[in-house]
C-alpha angles and dihedrals in degrees: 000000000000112000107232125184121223114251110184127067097262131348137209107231094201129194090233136004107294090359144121113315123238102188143354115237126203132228099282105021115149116236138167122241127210109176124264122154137321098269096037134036128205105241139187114202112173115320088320114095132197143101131299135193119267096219080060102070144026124208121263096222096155097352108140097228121190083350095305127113114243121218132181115243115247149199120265115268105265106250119242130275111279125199123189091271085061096054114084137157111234095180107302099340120094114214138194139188101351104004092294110163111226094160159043112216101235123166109298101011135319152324139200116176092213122232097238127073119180097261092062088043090063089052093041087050106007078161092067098098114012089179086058112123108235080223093056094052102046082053092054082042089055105046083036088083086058094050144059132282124262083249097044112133134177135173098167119093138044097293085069097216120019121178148175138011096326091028098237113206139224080223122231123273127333090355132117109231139202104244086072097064090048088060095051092056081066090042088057098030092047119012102177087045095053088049099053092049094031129005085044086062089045104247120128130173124234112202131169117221104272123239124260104284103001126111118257119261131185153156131255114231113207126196083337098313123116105225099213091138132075087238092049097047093043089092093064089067086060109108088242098072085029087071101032087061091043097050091040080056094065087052105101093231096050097055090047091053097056086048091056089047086055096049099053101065094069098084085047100075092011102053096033121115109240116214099211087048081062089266085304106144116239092246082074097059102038129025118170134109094248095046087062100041082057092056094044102056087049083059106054085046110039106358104177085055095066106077089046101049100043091039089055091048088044087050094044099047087037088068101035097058095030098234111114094163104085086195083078093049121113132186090295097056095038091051086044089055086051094044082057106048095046086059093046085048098053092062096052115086095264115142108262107340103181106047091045092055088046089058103047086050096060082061083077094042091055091044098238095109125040127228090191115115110249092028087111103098 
């Protein structure tokens, strides 16, 4: 988070734009700034969080504050160019230019865990998307804990190069994956960026306009060739490209790109008309900011589980309690439709269910995330 000191004479920390307030702040008073619109930021003061206006604050940069210098938190330097003569084994570390350890040997390649979840990026660059909901970021903060790092990289198992904070894949064999069209958003977002780390090295991404409400999928096209095969793509696992994706994922656009990626992924299960919800998207049934966080979580990790699980919960909880018309529901229909589909989901195939649920949950306890329907904004 970004330190801000408060400007006006007194200031209303609400719980929404234009809502109830939660506190009054006095001119300089210290408060931690995550990011929100252009017109409101999302803020912590205290233990007490909301959004303040942004007329209300400046940004303490280089402000000496209670006798400390302030300094904005920033990205991690973007390591140096590698060519195939930088990268060497030295036991089960992989190192690049100047010994620099970039990865774990594992099985088939490789592995690095990363160093920046989502949480820490919107502090580092809480800047990076103004239009962003404060809602819709405290639900990405709190299924962040569940997911990989910006920097995350792995090469060793059957998805060949995987790679960021929902670990987008190459995709195994003769399948389009998902890394591919993350890399397009950059493509798109930041054109000369994607070419020094990328089309220099002659790699380029081939990606067919996704369908309403599925997630993007693509090829990589390496040196001209199209790699739609095992045998194509195998060159990808190699340490070279290990690093080149590593070091491409310190550089500020790329790891915009990603969260926007990221982003991105949240209309398509949660805007999506559902057949067995008679064709009624999901945003109808359940609309707080854990229930999403849930969902999403499910659909980072197992996406074509996802209409299935929450339709049968919404089903289930729908006739036991004989209210079929979610535009009656309050905040105990809407919990009991979460309560349901946790246990439904617990019996799919997802990684770790339970625990991952467990931890997003403690987002409410701690106050950071909202189980209140409508909360969702």
């Amino acid at each position: 988070m970004t330190t801000a000191i408060v400007t006006a004479r007194k200031a209303l920390l609400r719980d929404i734009p234009g809502g109830m307030p939660l506190r009054t702040l006095q001119r300089g008073t210290e408060v931690q700034v995550r990011g929100g619109p252009p017109s409101w930021a999302e803020v912590v003061a205290g233990d007490v969080e909301g959004v303040l206006s942004r007329r209300c604050f400046r940004l303490a940069d280089t402000a000496d504050v209670a006798g400390r210098a302030l300094t904005r938190a920033k990205a991690p330097p973007v390591p140096p160019e590698a060519d195939a003569s930088d990268i060497r084994v030295v036991g089960t570390s992989v190192r690049g230019p100047g010994g620099i350890v970039f990865g774990k040997l594992f099985k088939l390649g490789l592995f690095n865990i990363g160093q920046t979840a989502l949480d820490a990026f919107f502090d580092q660059d809480p800047n990076a998307f103004p239009g962003l909901s404060p809602s819709l970021q405290r639900v990405m903060r709190a299924v962040s804990v569940n997911e990989g790092r910006i920097e995350a990289i792995n090469t060793w198992d059957n998805a060949v190069l995987s790679a960021s904070v929902y670990q987008w894949t190459v995709s195994e064999g003769t399948g389009a994956g998902e890394l591919p069209f993350a890399l397009s958003v950059l493509k798109h977002r930041a054109p000369a960026t994607f070419a020094t780390y990328f089309g220099a090295l002659g790699l380029d991404v081939l990606v067919t306009p996704a369908k309403p409400f599925a997630v993007g999928r693509g090829f990589f096209v390496l040196n001209g060739t199209r790699l739609n095969t095992a045998a194509l793509k195998a060159p990808l696992r190699g340490h070279l490209w290990a690093y080149r994706f590593w070091r491409a994922a310190h550089d500020v656009e790329v790891r915009r790109a990603y969260v926007q990626a990221a982003i991105d992924r949240i209309p398509v299960f949660y805007l999506a008309p559902v057949p067995a919800l008679g064709n009624r998207t999901l945003a109808q049934y359940v609309s707080s900011e854990l229930a999403v966080a849930h969902l999403l979580d499910q659909h980072v990790n197992r996406p074509g589980h996802v209409p299935k699980t929450i339709a049968t919960a919404i089903a289930d909880v729908a006739a036991r309690l004989g209210k079929p018309d979610p535009a009656k529901w309050g905040d105990a229909e809407e919990r009991a439709v979460i309560a349901r589909y946790l246990t439904l989901r617990h019996t799919t195939s997802m990684t770790d269910s339970a625990n991952r649920a467990a931890r997003i949950a403690d987002a409410v306890t701690a106050g950071r995330l909202s189980d209140r329907r409508g909360s969702f904004r």
